[in-house]
N, C-alpha and C positions, 0 to 999 in steps of 0.2 A: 450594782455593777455586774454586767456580764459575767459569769464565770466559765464561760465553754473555751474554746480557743480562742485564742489569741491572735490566730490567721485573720486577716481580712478576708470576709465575707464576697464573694462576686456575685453580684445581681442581676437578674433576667435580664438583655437590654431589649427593650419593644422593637420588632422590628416595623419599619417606617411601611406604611398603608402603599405606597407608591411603588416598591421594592416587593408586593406580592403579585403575583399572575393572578387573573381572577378565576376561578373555582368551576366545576364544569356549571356549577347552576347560575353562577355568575355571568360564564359568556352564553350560555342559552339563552339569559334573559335578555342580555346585551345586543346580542345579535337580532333578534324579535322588535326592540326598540328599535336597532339601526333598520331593518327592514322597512317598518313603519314609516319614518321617517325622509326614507329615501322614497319611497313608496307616491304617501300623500303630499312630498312638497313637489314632488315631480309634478304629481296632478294639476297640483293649484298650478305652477311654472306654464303648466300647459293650457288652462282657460285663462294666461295672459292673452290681450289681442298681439297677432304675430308679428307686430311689429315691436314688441316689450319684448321676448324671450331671449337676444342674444343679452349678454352681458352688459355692454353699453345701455343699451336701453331699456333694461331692466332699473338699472341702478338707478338712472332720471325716469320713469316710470314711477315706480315704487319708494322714490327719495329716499334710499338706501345706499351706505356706503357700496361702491365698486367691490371691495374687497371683499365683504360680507357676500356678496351676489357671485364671485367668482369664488371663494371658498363651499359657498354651497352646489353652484352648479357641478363641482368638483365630487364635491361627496357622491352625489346623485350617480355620477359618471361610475364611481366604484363599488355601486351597489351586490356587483356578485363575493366581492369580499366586503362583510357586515360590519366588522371589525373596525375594516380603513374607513368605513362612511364614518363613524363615529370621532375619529382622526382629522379627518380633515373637515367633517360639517362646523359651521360658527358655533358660538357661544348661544346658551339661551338667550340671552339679549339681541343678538345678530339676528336668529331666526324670529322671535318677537316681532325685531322691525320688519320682517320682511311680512312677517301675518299683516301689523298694523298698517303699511302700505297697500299691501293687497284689498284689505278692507275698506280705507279710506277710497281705493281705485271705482269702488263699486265691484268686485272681481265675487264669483260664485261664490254665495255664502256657504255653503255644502264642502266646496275645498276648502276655504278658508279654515272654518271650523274644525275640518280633520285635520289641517296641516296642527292647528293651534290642540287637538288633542295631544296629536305626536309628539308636541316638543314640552308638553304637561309632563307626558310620559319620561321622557328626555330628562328633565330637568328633576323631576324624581330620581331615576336611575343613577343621576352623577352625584347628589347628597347622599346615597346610599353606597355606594360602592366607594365613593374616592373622594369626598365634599369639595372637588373642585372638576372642573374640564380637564384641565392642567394634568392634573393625578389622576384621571383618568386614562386620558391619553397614554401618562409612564406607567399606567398598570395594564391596558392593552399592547403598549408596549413590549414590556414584558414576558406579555401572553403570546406574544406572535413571533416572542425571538427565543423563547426558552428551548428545552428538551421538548415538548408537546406542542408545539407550535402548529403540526398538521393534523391536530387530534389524538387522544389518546388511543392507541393498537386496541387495546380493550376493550375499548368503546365502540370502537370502527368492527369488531370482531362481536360484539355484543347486538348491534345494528344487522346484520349481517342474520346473525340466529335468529332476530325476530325478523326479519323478512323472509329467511325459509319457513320458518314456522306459520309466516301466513299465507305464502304460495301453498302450503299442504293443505292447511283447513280450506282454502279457498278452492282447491283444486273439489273437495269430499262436499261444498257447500255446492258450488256450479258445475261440477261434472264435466268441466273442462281443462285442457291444458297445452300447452304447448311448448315449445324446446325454444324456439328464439324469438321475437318479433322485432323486424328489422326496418327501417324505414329510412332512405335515402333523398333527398332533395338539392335541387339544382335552383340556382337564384341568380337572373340576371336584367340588366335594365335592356330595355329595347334597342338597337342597333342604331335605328334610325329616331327615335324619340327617347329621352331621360328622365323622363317624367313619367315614364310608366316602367313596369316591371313584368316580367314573365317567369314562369317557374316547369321547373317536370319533376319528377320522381317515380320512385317505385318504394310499394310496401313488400314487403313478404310476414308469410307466416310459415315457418318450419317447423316439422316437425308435430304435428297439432292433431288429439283425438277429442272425442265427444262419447259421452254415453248416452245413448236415449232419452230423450227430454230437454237436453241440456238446452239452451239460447245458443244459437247459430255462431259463428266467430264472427266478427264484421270492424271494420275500420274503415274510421273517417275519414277522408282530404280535406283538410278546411286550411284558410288563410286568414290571419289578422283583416287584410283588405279587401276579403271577398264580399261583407256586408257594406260597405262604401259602394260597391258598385251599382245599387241599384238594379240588384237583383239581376243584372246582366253576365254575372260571371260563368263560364264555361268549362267544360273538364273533356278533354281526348284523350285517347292514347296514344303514346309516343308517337304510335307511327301509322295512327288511323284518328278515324272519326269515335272508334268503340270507347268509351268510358270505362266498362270494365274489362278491358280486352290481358288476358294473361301471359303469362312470358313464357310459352312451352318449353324455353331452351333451361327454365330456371325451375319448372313448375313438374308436379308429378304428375305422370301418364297412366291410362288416361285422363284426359281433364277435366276436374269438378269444375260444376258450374257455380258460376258467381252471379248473382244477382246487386244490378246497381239503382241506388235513390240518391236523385239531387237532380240538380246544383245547388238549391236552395239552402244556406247554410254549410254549406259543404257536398260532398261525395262519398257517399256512404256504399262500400263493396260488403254483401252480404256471403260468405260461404255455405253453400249449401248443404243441411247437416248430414246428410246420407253419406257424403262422402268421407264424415272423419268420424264415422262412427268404426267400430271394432278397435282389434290388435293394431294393425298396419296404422304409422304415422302419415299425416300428407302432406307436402309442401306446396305454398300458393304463393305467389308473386306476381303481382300485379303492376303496370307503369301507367302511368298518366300526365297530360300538360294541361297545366290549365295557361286560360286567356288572358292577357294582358289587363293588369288593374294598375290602380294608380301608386305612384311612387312614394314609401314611406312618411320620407322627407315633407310631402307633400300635406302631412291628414294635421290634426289638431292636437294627436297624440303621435310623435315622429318616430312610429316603434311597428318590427317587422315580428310578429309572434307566430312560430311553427308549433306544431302540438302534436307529441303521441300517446294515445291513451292507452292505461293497460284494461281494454274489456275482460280479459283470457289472462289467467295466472298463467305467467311466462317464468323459464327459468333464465331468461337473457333480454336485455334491450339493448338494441346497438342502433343508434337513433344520430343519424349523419348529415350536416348541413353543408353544402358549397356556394358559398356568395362569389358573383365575381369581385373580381380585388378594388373595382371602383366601391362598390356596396362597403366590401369589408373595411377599406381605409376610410368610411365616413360614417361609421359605426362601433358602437360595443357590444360584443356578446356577453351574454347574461344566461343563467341557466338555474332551475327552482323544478320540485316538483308541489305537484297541490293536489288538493281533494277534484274529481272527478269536477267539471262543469256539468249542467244539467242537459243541455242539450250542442245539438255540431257545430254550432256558430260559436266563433272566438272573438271577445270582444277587448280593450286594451284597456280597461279600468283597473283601479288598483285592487290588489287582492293579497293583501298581507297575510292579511287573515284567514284565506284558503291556503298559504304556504304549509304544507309539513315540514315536521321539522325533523328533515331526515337527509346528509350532505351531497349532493348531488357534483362530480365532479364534471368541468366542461374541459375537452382537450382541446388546445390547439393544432390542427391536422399540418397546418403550412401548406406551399402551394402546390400543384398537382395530386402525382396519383401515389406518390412515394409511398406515402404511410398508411393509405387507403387498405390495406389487409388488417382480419380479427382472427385473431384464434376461436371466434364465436361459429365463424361457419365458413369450412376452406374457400368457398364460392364468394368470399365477398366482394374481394377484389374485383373479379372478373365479372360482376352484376355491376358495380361501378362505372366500370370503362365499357359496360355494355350500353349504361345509362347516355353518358356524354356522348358514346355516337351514334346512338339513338337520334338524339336533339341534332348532334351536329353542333358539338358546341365544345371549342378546344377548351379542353382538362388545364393548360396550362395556366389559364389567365382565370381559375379560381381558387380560391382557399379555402379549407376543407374544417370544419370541428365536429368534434363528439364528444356524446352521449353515452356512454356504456355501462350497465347496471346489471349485478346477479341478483337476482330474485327484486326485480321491482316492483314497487307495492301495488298491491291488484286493486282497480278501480281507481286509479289514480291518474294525473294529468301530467307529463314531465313535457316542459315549455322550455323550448329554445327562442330567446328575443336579443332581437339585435336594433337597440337603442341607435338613434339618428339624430336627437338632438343634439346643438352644437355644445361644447364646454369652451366659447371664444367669442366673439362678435360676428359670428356670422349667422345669418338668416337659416332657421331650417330649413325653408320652404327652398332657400338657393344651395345645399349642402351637393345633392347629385348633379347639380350641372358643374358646381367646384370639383368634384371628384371625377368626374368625367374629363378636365383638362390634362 
């Protein structure tokens, strides 16, 4: 017989696996697998023949439930948040069938296989964390409605110290630096044609020294669709034939010389190092258009990919996109950064696995010039509205996002992509002429 007290005892009660947020190693891993996922079923989606990929015809296509086929097209859609892909993608059985249909199709065995690693992975990750979808679901749940839902401050402060800390060594490795790199772009379909697309911009570099020896500053122009052209794609300046032509109204006096290579691959502006050598910082600002290529909507992967690289440890990136508002209502923006690509040409394969894993936030600018100021560099604005009349091309009728990063990681690639496929029954290939009406 017991002899202690005589109280009733209260016992731990387990709390229920579904009722915990998952852990930060938890959603790191989570989010890695949604990537994936979203990633490689995208691919496989898109070596359907183009007449499989809206929804309808996916479903008879691949003799998949509808549902299954719009629950995943769905996920795909929400790729920039990791979290919701895994929310709304099917069940491992949904996605299964969709592998097992694709393969029966004859469809690239290369996608197939990665789509069918992904949901291996997939399917690991929900026995482990939640032993169902279900409880998965109410444990991201959770995680997305709790106190920490946008990250923990710590974390975000901790990210934060490790990327000054590699601006510094990086700065003592390459003998370079600079105060902001800025990059602006204009995105709109032809006037008179919808099926093709034209673009302008300006880069600047502010603020930027050199020590002797260092590798010269230089960035790229390059475009998702410039390799589709068949080597035909062109670069001017705003408001000439010069490719490297500078913006003296933006740029410091007198004017370094820029040296330009391409179009092949891109446009590559070289800064001359003599001029950022010493004390004095110098500022460069560059514009340019390029020539009409062909309409996102249009390629086999329906995705518009902008890229700014960090060559030059910067201590700012302000990296700004303006589609016109046909473009933007028939698309989604997405925004990642990754390890460096090897060489200027951007290609729209998947790349999970050059993601870092480091949070990249994309703004919603809205339409016009409203919100178009930074506290990064008082001139922004007015570089902006210099941009659009430049072109000749009303501010009103586009919508603006960004980019903004203190201490972004040096040698690194932060991609802005604005996804074109449909999440409906419509044809991709017919998405910009529907958006055009």
């Amino acid at each position: 017989m017991y002899e202690g007290s005589t109280r009733a005892r209260t016992l731990p009660v387990a709390v229920p696996l579904t009722n915990m947020p998952l852990t930060p190693i938890e959603r790191a891993e989570a989010e890695t697998v949604a990537h994936r996922l979203a990633e490689e079923f995208g691919y496989l989606i898109a070596s359907l023949p183009h007449g499989g990929r809206n929804l309808r015809a996916m479903s008879e296509y691949l003799d998949v439930n509808w549902n299954t086929c719009q629950r995943l097209m769905a996920a795909i859609k929400v790729r920039q948040t990791p979290l919701a892909v895994l929310t709304r993608v099917p069940g491992v059985q949904g996605l299964q069938a969709v592998i097992d249909g694709s393969r029966a199709r004859g469809c690239a065995e290369e996608a197939v296989s990665a789509a069918e690693a992904a949901t291996k992975h997939f399917s690991s990750l929900v026995t482990r964390l939640a032993g169902s979808h279900a409880r998965l679901r109410a444990r991201i749940s959770r995680t997305m409605t709790g106190p920490l839902q946008g990250g923990s401050v710590a974390g975000a402060e901790q990210d934060l110290r490790l990327r000054r800390r590699l601006f510094a060594d990086a700065v003592d490795l390459m003998g370079k630096q600079m105060d902001l790199l800025l990059s602006i772009s204009v995105v709109r379909p032809l006037p008179d044609d919808a099926t093709r697309i034209e673009r302008g911009g300006v880069t600047g570099f502010i603020g930027q020294q050199t020590r002797p020896g260092a590798t010269p500053i230089a960035a790229t122009i390059a475009h998702s669709s410039d390799s589709g052209e068949g080597g035909s794609t062109r670069y001017a300046g705003l408001r000439g034939p010069n490719p490297g032509a500078l913006l003296e109204g933006f740029s410091t006096m007198p004017l370094p010389t820029v040296m330009s290579r391409g179009p092949q691959g891109g446009l590559v502006h070289i800064i001359d190092p003599a001029a950022t050598q010493g004390e004095n910082s110098v500022d460069v600002v560059l514009g340019h258009r390029m020539a009409p290529v062909s309409h996102p909507a249009t390629h086999d992967t329906p995705v518009l990919n902008l890229v700014t690289r960090i060559r030059t440890p910067t201590r700012r990136l302000l990296f700004d996109v303006y589609l016109h508002r046909s473009l933007a209502l028939s698309s989604v923006p997405l925004l990642a950064a990754y390890m460096s690509l090897p060489s200027p040409g951007v290609d729209t394969t998947p790349r999970w696995h050059e993601r870092l894993p480091v949070s990249v936030d994309l703004r919603v600018l809205g339409p016009g010039m409203d919100a178009s100021d930074s506290d990064a560099w008082p001139r922004h604005r007015e570089l902006t509205q210099h941009l659009f009349q430049s072109l000749e091309w009303p501010f009103d009728a586009f919508i603006g996002y960004r980019c903004d990063v203190t201490f972004p990681v040096s040698s690194a690639t932060y991609m802005m992509t604005f996804d074109f496929s449909p999440a409906d029954d419509r044809d991709p290939r017919s998405d910009y002429t529907q958006a055009q009406a």
